[in-house]
C-alpha positions as a printed Julia matrix, in Angstrom:
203×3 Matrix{Float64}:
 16.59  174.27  89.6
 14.43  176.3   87.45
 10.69  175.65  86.56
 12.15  174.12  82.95
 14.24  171.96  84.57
 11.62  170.23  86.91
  9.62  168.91  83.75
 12.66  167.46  82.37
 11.75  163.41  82.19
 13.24  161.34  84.58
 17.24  160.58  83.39
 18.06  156.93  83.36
 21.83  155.54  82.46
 22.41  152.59  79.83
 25.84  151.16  79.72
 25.78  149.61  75.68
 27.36  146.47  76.31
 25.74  144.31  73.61
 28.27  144.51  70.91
 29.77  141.53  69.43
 33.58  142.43  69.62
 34.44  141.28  66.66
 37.59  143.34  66.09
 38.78  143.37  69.72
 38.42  139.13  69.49
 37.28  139.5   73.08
 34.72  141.35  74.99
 35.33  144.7   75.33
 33.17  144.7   77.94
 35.4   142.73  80.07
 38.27  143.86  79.39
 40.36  145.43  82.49
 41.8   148.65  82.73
 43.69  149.67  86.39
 42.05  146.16  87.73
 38.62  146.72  87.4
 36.48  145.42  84.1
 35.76  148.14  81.63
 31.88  147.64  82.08
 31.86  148.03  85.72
 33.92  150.68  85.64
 31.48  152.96  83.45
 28.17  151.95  85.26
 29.65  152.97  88.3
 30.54  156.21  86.44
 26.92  156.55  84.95
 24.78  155.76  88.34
 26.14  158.59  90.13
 24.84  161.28  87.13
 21.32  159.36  86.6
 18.38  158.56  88.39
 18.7   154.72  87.44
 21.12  153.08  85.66
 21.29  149.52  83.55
 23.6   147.69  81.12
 22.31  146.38  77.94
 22.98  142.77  77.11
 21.96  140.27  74.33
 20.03  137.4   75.57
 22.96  134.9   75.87
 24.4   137.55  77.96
 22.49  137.51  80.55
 24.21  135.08  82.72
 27.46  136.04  82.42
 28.66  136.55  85.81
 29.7   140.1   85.72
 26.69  141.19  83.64
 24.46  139.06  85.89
 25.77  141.59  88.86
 24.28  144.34  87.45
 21.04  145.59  86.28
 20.16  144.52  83.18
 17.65  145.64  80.06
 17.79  142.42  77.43
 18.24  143.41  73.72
 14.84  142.47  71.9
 16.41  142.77  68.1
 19.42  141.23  66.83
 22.24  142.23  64.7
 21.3   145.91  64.54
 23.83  147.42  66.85
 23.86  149.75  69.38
 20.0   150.72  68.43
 19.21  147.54  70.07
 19.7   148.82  73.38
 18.52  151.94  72.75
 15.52  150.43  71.68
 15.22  148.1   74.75
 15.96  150.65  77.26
 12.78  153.26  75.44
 10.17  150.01  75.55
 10.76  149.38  79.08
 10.54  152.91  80.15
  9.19  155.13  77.63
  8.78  157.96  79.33
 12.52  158.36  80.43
 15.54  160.48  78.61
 18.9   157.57  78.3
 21.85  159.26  79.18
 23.68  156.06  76.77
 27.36  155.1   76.92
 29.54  152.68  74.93
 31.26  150.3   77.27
 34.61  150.9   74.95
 35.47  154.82  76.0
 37.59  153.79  78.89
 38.97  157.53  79.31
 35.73  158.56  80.07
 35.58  160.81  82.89
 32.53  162.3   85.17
 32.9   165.71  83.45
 31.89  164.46  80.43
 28.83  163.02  81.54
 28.03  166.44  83.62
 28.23  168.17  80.55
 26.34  166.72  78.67
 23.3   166.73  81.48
 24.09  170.26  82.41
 22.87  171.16  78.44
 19.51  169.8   78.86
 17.39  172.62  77.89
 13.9   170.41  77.53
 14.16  171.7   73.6
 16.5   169.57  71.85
 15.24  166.06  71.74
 19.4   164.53  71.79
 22.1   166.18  73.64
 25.66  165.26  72.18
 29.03  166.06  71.69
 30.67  166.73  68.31
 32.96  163.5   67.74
 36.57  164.97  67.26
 37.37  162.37  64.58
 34.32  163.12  61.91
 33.12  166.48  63.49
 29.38  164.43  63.31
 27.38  163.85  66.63
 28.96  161.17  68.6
 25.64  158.7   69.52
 26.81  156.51  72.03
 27.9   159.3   74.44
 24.8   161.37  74.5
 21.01  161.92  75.93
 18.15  160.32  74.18
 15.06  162.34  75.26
 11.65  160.01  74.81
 10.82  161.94  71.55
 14.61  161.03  70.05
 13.77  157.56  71.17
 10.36  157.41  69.76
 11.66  158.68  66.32
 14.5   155.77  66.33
 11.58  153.28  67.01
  9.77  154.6   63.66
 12.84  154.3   61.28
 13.59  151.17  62.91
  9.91  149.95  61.55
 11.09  150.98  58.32
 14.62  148.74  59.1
 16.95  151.36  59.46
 18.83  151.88  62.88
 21.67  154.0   62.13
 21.8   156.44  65.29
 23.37  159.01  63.62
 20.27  159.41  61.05
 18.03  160.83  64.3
 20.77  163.5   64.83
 19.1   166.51  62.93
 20.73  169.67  63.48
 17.23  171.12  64.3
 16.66  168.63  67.4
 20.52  167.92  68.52
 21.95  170.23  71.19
 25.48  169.38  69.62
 28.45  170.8   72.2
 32.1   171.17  71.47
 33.97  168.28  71.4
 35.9   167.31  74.42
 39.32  169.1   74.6
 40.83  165.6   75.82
 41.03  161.86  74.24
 37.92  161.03  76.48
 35.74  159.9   73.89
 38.29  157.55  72.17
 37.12  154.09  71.88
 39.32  150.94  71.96
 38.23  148.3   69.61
 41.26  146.26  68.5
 43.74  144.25  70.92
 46.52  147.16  69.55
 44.68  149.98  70.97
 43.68  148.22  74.02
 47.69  147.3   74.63
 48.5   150.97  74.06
 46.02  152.01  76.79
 47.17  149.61  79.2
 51.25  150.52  78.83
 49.88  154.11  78.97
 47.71  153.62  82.53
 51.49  151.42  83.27
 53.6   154.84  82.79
 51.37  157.27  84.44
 50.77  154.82  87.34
């Protein structure tokens, strides 16, 4: 590890698992893919890549069973999206980088995380990859350095929390999109179907 590297801030994993699901009908969260809920199956993903790792969750959350198994940082703002956790996660530990991760990319694989962390360069304040739908940053795959973060909580003060808005070319390490379908998402009960008959063949 080079000297650069050792003044890196400490990298902590957050599992985004606050959304409503209001497409899917159900929580994607929850939702099982080879047996094993889609939430549980990306922390355990995230915690071996990060020094510490949590799921967000909305305060009626927080006793769900499965989210009650796992470390949790409680969204303090409402309907804003996935800034809410983001948000959270940088007022309880300010001083660590987020490696963050939608709980809907269920082809996520430990590559993806490793190269993302592997980028770090301690001058780019957000490491992501270029989404292969848009060609824009993708946000909720990516490292949030404590300067990104602080800059989210100032537009958020002005009542703006689109991610995407903090991803400047000038501070975003932005790296070739994934040759695979590993950042796909599954938000409506179609897609989800089509994953599981597609984890059925290749079983």
């Amino acid at each position: 590890m080079n000297e650069e590297a050792k003044t890196l801030p400490a990298l902590y994993g957050l599992v985004l698992t606050g959304g409503a699901s209001t497409r899917m009908g159900a929580d994607k969260a929850l939702l099982e893919y080879r047996g094993v809920p889609q939430m549980h199956a990306t922390f355990r993903l995230l915690e071996g890549q990060v020094e510490r790792c949590f799921i967000s969750v909305r305060e009626e959350q927080r006793q769900e069973p499965l989210r009650a198994a796992l470390p949790q940082i409680v969204d303090r703002l409402e309907s804003i999206g996935p800034a809410a956790g983001l948000l959270a996660a940088h007022a309880a530990y300010p001083d660590a980088a987020w490696l963050a991760v939608a709980c809907d990319l269920p082809l996520l694989q430990t590559s993806t995380l490793s190269g993302l962390i592997d980028a770090r360069d301690g001058g780019h304040a957000v490491v992501a990859y270029r989404s292969p739908r848009d060609g824009l940053p993708e946000p909720l795959c990516a490292i949030w350095e404590p300067a990104a973060l602080g800059n989210l909580a100032r537009q958020a003060e002005g009542g703006s929390y689109r991610l995407r808005d903090i991803l400047q070319p000038a501070t975003t390490l932005l790296l070739p999109a994934p040759d695979s379908d590993v950042l796909d998402n599954v938000n409506t009960p179609q897609e989800h179907e089509r994953l599981r008959f597609r984890n059925r063949q290749d079983a």
